[in-house]
VEXVEX-603658 format. One record per residue (C-alpha): x, y negated, z; residue in three letters. Coordinates in steps of 0.1 Angstrom, whole numbers, plus 2048, in hexadecimal, padded with zeros to 3 digits. Each point is the difference from the previous one (the first is absolute). Last residue first. Layout:
N
XYZALA ...
//
This chain:
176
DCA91ED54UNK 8097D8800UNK 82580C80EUNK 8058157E8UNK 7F37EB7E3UNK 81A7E3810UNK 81C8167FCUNK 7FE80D7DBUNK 7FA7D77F9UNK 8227FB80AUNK 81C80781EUNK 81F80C7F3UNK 807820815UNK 7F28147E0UNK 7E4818804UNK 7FE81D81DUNK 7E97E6811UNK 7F8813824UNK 7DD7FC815UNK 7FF81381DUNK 7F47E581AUNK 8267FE80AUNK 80B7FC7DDUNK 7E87E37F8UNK 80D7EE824UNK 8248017F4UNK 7FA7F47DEUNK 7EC7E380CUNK 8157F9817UNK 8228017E6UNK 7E87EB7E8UNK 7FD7E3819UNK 823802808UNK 8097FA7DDUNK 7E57E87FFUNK 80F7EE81EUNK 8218017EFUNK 7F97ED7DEUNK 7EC7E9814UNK 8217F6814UNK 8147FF7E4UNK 7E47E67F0UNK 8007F081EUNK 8277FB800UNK 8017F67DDUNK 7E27E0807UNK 8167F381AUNK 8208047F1UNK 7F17ED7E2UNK 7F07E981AUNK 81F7F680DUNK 8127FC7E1UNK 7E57E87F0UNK 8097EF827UNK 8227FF7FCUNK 81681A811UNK 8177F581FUNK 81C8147FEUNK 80F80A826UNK 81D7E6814UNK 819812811UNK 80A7ED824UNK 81B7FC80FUNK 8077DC7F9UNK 8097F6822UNK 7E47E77FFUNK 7E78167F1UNK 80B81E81AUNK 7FB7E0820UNK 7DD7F97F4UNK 7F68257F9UNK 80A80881EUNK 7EA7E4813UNK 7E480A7EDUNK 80782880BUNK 8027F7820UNK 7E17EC803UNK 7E781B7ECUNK 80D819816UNK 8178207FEUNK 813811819UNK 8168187EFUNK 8247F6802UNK 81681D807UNK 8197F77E6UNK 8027DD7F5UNK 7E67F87DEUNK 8067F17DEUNK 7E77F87EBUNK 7FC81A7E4UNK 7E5816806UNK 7E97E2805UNK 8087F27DDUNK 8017DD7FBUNK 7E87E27F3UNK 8107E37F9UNK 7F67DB806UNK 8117E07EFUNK 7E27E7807UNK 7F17E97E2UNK 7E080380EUNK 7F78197E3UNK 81B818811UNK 7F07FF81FUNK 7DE80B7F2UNK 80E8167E6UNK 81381081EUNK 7E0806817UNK 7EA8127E5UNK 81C8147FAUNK 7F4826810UNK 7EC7FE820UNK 80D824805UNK 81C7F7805UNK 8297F17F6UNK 80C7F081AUNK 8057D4805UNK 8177E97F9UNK 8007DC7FCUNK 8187E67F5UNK 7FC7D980BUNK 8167E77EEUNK 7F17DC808UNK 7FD804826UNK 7E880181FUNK 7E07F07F6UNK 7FF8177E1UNK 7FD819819UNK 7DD7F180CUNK 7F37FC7DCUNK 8078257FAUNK 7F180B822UNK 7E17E97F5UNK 7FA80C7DDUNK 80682380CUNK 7E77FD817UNK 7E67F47E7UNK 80A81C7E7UNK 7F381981DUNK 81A815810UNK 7FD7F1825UNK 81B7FA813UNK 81680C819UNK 81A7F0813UNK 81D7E27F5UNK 817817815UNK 8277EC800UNK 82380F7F1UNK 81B7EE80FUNK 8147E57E9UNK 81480C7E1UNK 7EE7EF7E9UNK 7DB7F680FUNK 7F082780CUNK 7E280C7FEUNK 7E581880CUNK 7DB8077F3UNK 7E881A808UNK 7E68057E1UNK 7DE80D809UNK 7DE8137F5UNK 80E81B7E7UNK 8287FF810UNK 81F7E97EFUNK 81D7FC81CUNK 80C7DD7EFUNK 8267F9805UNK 80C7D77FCUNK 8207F77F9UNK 8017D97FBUNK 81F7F27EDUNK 8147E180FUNK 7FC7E17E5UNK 7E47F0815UNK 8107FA822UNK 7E57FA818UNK 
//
């Protein structure tokens, strides 16, 4: 096999599975199949492209399984993006959707060079967004929590004529 063509490959990135096309250079795009997502099978799907050529780039969509995946690839010393689903491109009228097709289409939008690649944060990044977005979120939960509590206190009768800040004003009426 020649070993200075480029290897395409497109990962279709689920919870419990990765289906994997590619492609050598310009040659026909191929089904590898599914595999796991432990760091095991990983191991073995990069060991078994490595097989197949020197240059290998990989490209899978941005998810809900967030960048586990690219550290992994990209620690192996493989050139792997992560793109935006929004972006690829798609043909009018096309809305069937499986885990093989879209593999295959990410194979043959890497290789055309159609694809938009998103920011991959570090991992002190990560958890910063992390750690911001569940303080947001707490933030809102008591704000709904106090809109409840407010609600159920004026249907029993019981109105606050105080300020709309909540304080220590609030909690005595409530322990009444």
């Amino acid at each position: 096999m020649e070993n200075d063509s480029t290897l395409y490959v497109g990962l279709d990135v689920h919870k419990d599975s990765i289906t994997v096309a590619y492609a050598l250079g310009t040659g026909e795009v191929e089904l590898l199949g599914k595999i796991g997502t432990s760091k095991a099978d990983i191991d073995r799907l990069c060991k078994r492209l490595q097989s197949k050529a020197r240059r290998i780039r990989i490209v899978y969509e941005a998810g809900p399984c967030g960048y586990g995946l690219y550290r992994q690839l990209a620690g192996k010393g493989f050139e792997c993006m992560v793109c935006a689903p929004s972006l690829v491109p798609k043909k009018p009228g096309e809305r069937v959707k499986t885990d093989r097709r879209d593999a295959v289409k990410q194979v043959r939008s890497l290789r055309a060079g159609d694809l938009s690649a998103v920011y991959v944060p570090s991992v002190e990044d990560e958890a910063f967004r992390d750690l911001s977005r569940a303080w947001v979120n707490a933030k809102d939960d008591l704000k709904r929590a106090r809109q409840r509590l407010k609600a159920f206190l004026l249907s029993h009768g019981v109105r606050y004529s105080g300020k709309a800040d909540w304080g220590p004003a609030h909690r005595r009426l409530c322990v009444r």
